[in-house]
PDB file of N, CA, C and O in Angstrom, chain B, residues numbered from 101:
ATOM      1  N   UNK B 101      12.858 -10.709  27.395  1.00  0.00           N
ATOM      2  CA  UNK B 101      13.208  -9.558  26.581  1.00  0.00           C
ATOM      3  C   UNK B 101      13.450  -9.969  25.134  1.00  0.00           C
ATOM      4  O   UNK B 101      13.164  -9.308  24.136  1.00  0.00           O
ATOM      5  N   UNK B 102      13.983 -11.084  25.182  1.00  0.00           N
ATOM      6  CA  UNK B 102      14.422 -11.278  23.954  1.00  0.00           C
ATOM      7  C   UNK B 102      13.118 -12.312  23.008  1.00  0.00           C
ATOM      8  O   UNK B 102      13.306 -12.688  21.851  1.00  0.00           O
ATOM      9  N   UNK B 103      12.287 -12.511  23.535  1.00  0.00           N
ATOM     10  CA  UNK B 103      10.974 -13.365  22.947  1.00  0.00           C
ATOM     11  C   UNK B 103      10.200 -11.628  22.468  1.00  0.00           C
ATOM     12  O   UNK B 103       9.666 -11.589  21.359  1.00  0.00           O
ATOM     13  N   UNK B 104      10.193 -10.834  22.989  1.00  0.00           N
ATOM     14  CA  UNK B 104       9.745  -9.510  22.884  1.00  0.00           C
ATOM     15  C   UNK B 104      10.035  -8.764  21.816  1.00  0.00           C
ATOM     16  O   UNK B 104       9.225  -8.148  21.125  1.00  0.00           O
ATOM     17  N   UNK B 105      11.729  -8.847  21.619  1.00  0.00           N
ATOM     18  CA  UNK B 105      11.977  -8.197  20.241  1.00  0.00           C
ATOM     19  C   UNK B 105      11.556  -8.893  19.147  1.00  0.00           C
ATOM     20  O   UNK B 105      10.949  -8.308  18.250  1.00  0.00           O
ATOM     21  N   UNK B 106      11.799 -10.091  19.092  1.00  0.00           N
ATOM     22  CA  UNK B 106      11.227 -11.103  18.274  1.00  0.00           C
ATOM     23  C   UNK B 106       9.744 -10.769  17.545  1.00  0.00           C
ATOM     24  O   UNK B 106       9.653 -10.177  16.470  1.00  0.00           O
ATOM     25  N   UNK B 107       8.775 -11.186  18.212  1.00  0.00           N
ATOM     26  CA  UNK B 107       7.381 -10.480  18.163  1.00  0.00           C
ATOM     27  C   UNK B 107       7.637  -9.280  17.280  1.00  0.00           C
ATOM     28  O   UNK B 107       7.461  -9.265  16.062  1.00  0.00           O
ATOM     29  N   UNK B 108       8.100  -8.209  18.069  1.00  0.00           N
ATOM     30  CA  UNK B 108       7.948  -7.072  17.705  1.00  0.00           C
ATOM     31  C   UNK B 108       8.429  -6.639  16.119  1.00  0.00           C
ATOM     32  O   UNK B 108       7.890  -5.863  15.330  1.00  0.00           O
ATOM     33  N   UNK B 109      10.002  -7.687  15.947  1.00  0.00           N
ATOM     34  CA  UNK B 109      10.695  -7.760  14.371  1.00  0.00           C
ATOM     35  C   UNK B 109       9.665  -8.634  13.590  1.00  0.00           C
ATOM     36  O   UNK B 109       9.678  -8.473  12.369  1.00  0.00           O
ATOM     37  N   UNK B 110       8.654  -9.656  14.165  1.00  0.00           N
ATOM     38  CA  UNK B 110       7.353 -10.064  13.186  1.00  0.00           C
ATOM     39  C   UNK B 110       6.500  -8.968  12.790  1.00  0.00           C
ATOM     40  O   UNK B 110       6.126  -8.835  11.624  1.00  0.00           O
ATOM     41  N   UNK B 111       6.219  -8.273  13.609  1.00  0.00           N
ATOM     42  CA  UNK B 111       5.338  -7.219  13.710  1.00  0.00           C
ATOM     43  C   UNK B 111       5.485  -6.135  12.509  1.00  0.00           C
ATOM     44  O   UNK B 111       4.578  -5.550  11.917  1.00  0.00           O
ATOM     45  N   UNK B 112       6.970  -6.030  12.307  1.00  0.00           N
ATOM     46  CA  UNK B 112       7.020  -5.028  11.710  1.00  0.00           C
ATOM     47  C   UNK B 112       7.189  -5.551   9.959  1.00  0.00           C
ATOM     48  O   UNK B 112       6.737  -5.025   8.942  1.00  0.00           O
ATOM     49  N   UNK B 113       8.134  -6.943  10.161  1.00  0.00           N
ATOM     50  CA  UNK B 113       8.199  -7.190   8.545  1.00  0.00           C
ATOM     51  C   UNK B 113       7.182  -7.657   8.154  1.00  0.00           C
ATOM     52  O   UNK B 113       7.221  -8.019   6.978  1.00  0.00           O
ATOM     53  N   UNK B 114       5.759  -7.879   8.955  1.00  0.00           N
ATOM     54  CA  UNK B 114       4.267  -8.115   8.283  1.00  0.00           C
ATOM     55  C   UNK B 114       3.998  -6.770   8.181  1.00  0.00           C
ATOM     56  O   UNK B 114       3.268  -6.734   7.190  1.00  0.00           O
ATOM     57  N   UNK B 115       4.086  -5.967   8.461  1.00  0.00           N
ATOM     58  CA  UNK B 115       3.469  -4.098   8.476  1.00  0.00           C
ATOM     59  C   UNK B 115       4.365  -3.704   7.121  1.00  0.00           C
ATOM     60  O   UNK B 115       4.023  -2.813   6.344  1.00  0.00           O
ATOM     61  N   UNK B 116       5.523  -4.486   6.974  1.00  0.00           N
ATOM     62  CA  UNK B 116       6.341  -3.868   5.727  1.00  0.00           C
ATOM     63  C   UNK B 116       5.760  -4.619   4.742  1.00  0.00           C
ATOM     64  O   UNK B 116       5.514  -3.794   3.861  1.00  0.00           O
ATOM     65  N   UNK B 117       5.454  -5.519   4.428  1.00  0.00           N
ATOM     66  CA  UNK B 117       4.994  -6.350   3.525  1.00  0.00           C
ATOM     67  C   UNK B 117       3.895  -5.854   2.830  1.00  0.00           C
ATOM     68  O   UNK B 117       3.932  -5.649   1.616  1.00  0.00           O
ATOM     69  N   UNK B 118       2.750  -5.614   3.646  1.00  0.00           N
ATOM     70  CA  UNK B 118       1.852  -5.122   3.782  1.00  0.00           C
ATOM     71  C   UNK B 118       1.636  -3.909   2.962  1.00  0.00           C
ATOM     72  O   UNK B 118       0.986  -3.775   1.925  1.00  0.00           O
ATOM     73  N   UNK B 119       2.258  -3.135   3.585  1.00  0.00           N
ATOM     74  CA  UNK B 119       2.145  -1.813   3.445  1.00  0.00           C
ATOM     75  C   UNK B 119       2.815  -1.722   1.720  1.00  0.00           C
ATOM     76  O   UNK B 119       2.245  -0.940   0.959  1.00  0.00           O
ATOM     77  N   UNK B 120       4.087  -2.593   1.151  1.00  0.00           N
ATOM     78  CA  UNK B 120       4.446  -2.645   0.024  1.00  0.00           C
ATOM     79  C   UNK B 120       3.091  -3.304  -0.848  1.00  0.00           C
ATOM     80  O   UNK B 120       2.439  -2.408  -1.384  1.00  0.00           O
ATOM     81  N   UNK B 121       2.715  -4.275  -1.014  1.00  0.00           N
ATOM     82  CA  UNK B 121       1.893  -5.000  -1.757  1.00  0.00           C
ATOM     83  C   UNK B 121       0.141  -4.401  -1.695  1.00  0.00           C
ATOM     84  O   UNK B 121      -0.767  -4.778  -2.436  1.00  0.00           O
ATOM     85  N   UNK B 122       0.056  -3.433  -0.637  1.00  0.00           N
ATOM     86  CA  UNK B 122      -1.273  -2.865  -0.261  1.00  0.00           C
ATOM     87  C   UNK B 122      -0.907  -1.567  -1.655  1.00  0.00           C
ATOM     88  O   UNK B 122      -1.575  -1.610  -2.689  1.00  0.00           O
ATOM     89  N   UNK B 123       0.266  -0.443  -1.453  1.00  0.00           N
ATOM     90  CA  UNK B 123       0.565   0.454  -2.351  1.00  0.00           C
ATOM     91  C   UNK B 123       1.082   0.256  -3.879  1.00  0.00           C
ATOM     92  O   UNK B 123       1.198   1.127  -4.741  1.00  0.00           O
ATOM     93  N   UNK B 124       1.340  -1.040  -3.968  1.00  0.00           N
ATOM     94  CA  UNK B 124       1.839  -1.451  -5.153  1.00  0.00           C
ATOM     95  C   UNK B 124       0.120  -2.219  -6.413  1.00  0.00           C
ATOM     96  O   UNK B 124       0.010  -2.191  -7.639  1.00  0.00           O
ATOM     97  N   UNK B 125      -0.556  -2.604  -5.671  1.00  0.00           N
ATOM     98  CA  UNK B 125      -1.827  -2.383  -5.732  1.00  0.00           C
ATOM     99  C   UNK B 125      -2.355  -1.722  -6.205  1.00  0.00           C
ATOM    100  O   UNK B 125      -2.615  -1.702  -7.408  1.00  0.00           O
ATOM    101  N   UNK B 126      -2.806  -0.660  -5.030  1.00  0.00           N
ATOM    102  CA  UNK B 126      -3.198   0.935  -5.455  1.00  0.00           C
ATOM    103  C   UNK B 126      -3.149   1.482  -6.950  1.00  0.00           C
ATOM    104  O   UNK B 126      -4.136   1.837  -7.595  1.00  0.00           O
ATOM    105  N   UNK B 127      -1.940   1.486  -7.350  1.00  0.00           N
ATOM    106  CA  UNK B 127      -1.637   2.220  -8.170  1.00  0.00           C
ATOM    107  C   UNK B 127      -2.341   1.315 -10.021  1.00  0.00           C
ATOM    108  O   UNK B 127      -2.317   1.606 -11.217  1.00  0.00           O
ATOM    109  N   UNK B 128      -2.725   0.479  -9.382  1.00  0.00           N
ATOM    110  CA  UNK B 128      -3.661  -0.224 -10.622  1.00  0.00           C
ATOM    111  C   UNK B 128      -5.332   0.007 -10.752  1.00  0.00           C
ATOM    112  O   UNK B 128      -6.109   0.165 -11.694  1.00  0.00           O
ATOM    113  N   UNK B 129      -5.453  -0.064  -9.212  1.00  0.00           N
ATOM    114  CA  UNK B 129      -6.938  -0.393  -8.793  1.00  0.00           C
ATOM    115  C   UNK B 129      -7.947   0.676  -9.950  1.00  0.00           C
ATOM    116  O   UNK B 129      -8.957   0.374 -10.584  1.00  0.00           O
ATOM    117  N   UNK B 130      -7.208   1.947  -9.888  1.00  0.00           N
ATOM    118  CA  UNK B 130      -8.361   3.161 -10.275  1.00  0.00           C
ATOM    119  C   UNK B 130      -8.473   2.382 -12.336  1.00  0.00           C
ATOM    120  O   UNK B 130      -9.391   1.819 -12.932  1.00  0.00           O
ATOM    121  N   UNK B 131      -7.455   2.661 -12.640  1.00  0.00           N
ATOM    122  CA  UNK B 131      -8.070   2.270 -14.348  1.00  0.00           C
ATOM    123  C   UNK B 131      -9.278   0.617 -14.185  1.00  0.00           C
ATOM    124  O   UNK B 131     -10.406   0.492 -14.660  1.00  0.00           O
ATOM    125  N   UNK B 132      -8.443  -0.447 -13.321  1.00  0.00           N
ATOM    126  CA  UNK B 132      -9.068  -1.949 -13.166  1.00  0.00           C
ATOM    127  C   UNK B 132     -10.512  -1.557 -12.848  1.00  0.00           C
ATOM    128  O   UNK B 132     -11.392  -2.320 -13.248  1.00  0.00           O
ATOM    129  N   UNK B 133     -10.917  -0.262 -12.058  1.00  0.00           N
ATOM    130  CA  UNK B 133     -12.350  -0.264 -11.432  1.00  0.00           C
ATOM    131  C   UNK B 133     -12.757   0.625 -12.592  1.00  0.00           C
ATOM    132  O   UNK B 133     -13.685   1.308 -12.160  1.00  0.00           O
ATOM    133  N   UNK B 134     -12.445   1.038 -14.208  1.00  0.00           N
ATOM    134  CA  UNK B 134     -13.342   1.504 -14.846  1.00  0.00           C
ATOM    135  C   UNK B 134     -13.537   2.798 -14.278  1.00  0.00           C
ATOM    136  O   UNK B 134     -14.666   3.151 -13.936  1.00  0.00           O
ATOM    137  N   UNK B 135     -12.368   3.665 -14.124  1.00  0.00           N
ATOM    138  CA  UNK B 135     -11.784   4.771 -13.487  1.00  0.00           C
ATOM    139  C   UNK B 135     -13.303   5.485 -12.309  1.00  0.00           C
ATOM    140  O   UNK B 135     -13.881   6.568 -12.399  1.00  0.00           O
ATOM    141  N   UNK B 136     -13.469   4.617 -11.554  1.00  0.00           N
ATOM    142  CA  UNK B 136     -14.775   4.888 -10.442  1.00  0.00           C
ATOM    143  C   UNK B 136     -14.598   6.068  -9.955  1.00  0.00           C
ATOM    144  O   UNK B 136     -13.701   6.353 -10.749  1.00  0.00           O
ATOM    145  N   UNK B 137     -14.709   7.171  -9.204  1.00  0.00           N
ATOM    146  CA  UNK B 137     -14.501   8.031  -8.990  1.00  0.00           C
ATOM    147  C   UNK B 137     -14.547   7.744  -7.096  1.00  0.00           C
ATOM    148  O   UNK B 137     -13.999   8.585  -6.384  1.00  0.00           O
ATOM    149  N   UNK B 138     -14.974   6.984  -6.696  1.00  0.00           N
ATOM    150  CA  UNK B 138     -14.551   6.462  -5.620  1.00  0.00           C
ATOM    151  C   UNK B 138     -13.119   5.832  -5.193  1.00  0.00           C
ATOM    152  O   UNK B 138     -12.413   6.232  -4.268  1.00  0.00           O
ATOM    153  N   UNK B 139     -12.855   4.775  -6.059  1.00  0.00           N
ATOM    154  CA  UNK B 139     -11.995   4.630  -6.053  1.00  0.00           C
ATOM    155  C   UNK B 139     -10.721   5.373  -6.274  1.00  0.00           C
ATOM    156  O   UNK B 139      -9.576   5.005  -6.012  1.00  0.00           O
ATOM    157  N   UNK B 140     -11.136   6.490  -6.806  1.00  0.00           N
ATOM    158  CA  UNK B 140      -9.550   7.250  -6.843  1.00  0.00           C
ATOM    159  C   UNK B 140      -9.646   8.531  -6.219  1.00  0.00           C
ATOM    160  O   UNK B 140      -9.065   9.573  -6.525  1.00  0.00           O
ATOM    161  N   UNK B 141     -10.552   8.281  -5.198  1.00  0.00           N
ATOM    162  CA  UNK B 141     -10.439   8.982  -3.443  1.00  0.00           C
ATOM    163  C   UNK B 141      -9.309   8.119  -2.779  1.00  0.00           C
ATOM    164  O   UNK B 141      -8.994   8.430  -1.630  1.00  0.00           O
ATOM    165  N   UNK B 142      -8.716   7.149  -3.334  1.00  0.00           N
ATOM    166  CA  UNK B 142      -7.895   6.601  -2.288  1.00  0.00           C
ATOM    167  C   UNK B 142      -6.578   5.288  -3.159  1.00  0.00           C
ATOM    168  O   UNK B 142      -5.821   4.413  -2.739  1.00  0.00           O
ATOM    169  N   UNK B 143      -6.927   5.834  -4.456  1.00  0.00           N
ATOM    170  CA  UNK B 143      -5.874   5.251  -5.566  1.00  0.00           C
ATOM    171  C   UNK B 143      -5.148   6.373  -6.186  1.00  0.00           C
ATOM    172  O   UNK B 143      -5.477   7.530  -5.924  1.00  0.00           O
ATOM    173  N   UNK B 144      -4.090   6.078  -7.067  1.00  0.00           N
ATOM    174  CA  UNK B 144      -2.978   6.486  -7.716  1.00  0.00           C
ATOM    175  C   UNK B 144      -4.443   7.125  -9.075  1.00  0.00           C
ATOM    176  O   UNK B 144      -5.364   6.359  -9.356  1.00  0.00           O
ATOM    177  N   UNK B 145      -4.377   8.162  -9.537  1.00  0.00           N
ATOM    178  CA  UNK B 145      -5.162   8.726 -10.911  1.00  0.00           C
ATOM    179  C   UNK B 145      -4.695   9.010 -11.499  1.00  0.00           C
ATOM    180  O   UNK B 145      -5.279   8.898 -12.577  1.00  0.00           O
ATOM    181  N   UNK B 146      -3.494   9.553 -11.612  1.00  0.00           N
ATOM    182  CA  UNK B 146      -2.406  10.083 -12.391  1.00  0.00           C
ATOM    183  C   UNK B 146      -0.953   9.800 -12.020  1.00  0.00           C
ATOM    184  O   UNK B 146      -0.364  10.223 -11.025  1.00  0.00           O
ATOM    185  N   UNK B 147      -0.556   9.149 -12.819  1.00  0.00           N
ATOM    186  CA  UNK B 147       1.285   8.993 -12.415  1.00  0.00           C
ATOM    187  C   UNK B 147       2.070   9.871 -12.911  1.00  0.00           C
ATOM    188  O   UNK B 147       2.945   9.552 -13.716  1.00  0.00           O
ATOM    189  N   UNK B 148       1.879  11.124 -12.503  1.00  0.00           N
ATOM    190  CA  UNK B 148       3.127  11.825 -13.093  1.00  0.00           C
ATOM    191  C   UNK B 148       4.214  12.308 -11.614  1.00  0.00           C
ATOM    192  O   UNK B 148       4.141  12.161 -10.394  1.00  0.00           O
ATOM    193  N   UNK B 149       4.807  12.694 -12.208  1.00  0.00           N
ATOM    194  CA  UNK B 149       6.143  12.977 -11.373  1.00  0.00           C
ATOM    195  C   UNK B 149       6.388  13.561 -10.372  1.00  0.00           C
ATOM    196  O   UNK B 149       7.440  13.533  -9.733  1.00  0.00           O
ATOM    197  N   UNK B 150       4.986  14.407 -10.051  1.00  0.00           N
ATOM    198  CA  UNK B 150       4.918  15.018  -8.923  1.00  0.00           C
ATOM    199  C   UNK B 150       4.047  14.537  -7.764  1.00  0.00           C
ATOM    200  O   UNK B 150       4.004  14.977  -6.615  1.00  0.00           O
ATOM    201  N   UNK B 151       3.481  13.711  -8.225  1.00  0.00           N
ATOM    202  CA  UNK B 151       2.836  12.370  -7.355  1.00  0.00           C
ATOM    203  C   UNK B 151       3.652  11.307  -6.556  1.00  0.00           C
ATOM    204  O   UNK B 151       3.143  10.482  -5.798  1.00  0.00           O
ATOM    205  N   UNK B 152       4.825  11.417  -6.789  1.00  0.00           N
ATOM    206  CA  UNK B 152       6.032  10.475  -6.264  1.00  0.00           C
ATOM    207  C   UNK B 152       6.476  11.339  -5.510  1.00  0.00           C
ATOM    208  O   UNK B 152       7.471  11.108  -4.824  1.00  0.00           O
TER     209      UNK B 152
END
């Protein structure tokens, strides 16, 4: 049981990590790609306040 939670507390602070440095990312990618229009199907395009 207890080798189980273990795993599972890896599991999750790689999914947190992740998930921070994947969205923290994002929010550069669209100007860095020469504002692609692909790319900001799935990036940050505008930072305003109602986007947060």
């Amino acid at each position: 049981m207890r080798q189980t939670n273990s795993k599972i507390l890896r599991y999750e602070l790689f999914g947190i990590i992740f998930i921070v440095l994947l969205g923290s990312s994002l929010h550069f990618t669209y100007e860095l790609s020469g504002e692609n229009p692909l790319v900001g199907a799935f990036s940050a395009v505008n930072e305003s306040v109602w986007e947060h």
